[in-house]
C-alpha positions in Angstrom: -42.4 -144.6 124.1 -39.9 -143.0 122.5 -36.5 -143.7 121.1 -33.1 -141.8 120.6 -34.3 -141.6 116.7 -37.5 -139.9 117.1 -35.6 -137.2 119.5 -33.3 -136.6 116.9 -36.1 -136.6 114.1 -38.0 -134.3 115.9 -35.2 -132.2 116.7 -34.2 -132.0 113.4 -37.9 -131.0 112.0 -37.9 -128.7 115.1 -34.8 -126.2 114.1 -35.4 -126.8 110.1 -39.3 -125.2 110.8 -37.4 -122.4 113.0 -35.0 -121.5 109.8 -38.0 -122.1 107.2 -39.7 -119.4 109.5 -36.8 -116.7 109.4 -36.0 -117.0 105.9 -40.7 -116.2 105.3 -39.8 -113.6 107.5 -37.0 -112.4 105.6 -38.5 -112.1 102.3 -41.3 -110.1 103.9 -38.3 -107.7 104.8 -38.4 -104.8 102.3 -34.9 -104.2 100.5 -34.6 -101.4 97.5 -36.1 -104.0 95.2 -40.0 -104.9 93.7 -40.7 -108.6 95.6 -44.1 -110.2 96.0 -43.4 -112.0 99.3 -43.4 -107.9 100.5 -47.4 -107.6 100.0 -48.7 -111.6 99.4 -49.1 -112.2 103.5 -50.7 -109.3 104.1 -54.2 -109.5 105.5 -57.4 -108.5 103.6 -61.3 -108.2 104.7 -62.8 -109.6 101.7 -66.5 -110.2 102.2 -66.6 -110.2 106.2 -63.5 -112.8 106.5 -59.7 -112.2 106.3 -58.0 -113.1 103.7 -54.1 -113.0 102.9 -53.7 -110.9 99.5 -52.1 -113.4 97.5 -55.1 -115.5 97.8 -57.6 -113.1 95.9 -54.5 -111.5 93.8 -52.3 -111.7 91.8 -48.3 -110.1 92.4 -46.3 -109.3 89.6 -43.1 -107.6 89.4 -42.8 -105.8 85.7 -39.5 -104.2 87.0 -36.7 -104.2 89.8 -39.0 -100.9 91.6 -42.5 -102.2 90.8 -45.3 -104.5 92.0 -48.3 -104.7 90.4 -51.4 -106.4 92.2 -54.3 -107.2 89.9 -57.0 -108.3 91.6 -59.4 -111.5 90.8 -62.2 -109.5 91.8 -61.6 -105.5 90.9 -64.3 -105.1 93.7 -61.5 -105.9 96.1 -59.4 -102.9 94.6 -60.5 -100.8 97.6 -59.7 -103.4 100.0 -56.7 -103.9 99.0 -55.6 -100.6 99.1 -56.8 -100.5 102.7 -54.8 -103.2 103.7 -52.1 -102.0 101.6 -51.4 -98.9 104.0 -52.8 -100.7 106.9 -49.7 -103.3 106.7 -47.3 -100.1 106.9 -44.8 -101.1 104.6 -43.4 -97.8 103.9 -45.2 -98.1 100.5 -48.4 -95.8 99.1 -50.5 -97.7 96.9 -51.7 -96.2 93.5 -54.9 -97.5 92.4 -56.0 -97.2 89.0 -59.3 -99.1 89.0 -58.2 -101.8 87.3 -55.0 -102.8 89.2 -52.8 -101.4 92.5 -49.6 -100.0 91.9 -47.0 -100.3 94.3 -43.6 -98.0 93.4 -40.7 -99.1 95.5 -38.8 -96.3 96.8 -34.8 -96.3 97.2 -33.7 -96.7 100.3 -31.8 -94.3 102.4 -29.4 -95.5 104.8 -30.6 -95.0 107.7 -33.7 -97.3 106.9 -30.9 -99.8 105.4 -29.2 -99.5 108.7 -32.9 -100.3 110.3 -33.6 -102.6 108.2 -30.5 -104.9 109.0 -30.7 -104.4 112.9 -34.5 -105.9 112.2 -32.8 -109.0 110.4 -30.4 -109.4 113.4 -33.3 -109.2 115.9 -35.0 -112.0 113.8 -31.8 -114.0 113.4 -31.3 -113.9 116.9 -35.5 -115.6 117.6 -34.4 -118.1 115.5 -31.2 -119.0 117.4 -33.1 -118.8 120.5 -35.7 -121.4 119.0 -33.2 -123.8 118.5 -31.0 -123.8 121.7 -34.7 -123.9 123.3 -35.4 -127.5 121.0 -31.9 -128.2 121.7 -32.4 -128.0 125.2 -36.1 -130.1 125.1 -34.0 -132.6 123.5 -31.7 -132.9 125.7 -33.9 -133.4 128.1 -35.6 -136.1 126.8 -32.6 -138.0 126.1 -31.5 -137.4 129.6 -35.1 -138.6 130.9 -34.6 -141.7 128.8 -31.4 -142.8 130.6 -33.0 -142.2 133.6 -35.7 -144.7 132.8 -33.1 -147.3 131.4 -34.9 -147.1 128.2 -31.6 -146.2 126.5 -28.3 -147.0 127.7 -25.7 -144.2 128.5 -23.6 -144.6 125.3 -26.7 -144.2 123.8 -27.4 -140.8 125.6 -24.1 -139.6 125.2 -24.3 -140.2 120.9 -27.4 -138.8 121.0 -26.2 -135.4 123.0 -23.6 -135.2 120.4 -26.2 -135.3 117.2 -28.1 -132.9 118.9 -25.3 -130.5 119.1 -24.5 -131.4 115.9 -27.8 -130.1 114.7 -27.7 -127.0 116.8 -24.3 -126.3 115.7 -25.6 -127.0 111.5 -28.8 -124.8 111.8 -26.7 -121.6 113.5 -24.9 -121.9 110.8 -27.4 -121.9 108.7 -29.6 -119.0 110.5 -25.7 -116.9 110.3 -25.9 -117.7 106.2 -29.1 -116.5 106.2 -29.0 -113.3 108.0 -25.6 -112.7 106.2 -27.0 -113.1 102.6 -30.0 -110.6 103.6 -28.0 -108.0 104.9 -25.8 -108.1 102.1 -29.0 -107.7 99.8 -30.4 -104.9 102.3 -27.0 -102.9 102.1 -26.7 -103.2 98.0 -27.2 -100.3 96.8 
């Protein structure tokens, strides 16, 4: 049986995983600079099983324009490289034999423009996830009244600190998309 506390718990850890999960996807979002969260979820076959790159590489950014992937195994180079242009970041991986190069391009803007309507269309899942918790929560609440378990004061404070949440974690997924298209647009 539940109570009005583990709603509101769960709520909270409900919308906090839906903005953890916009601001992973956001770094994955390529801007005009070098940033290993661009290449280190990216899958790789290494030996028959796939693998994400950051796992069997390391990512290191020597400058604002450059990641450099060195490999744990260099016979993984190839792979790598596969996966590399596979992933379709807009990127052309320079291999060396001993490490992968990967030259970040300046962006025009056009793909700036692109880039932020992509952040907006994100943004916008996430806001959807939480009205969709906030709405499950509601629910519950509502279905615990019904069964007398809480009273209705107690349902109507509840309501409120679930709209609370909702209300704190738009806010927070507006922050977020705000501070990313800022960093898209900078030129």
């Amino acid at each position: 049986m539940s109570s009005v506390d583990d709603v509101l718990l769960e709520t909270d850890d409900k919308m906090s995983k839906a903005l953890e999960f916009l601001q992973q996807q956001f770094s994955g979002l390529r801007t005009g600079k070098a940033s290993p969260a661009l290449v280190e979820n990216i899958q790789v076959s290494y030996y028959g099983s796939s693998v994400r790159l950051r796992e069997i590489a390391g990512i290191a950014t020597p400058d604002a324009r450059l990641l450099v992937i060195n490999a744990y195994d260099p016979s993984a180079l190839k792979e790598i490289e596969k996966a590399i242009s596979a992933a379709n970041i807009g990127i052309t991986p320079l291999n060396d034999g001993r490490v992968i190069r990967l030259p970040i391009p300046e962006l025009s803007e056009e793909r700036r423009r692109e880039l932020t309507k992509v952040a907006k269309q994100m943004s916008e899942k996430s806001r959807v996830a939480v009205r969709s918790t906030r709405q499950e929560a509601n629910e519950e609440i509502k279905t615990l009244q019904k069964n007398s378990t809480i009273t209705e004061d107690e349902r109507d404070y509840a309501l409120k600190e679930i709209q609370k949440y909702t209300d704190a974690y738009a806010k927070k997924i507006d922050e977020a998309l705000a501070a990313k298209e800022k960093e898209i647009m900078a030129i």
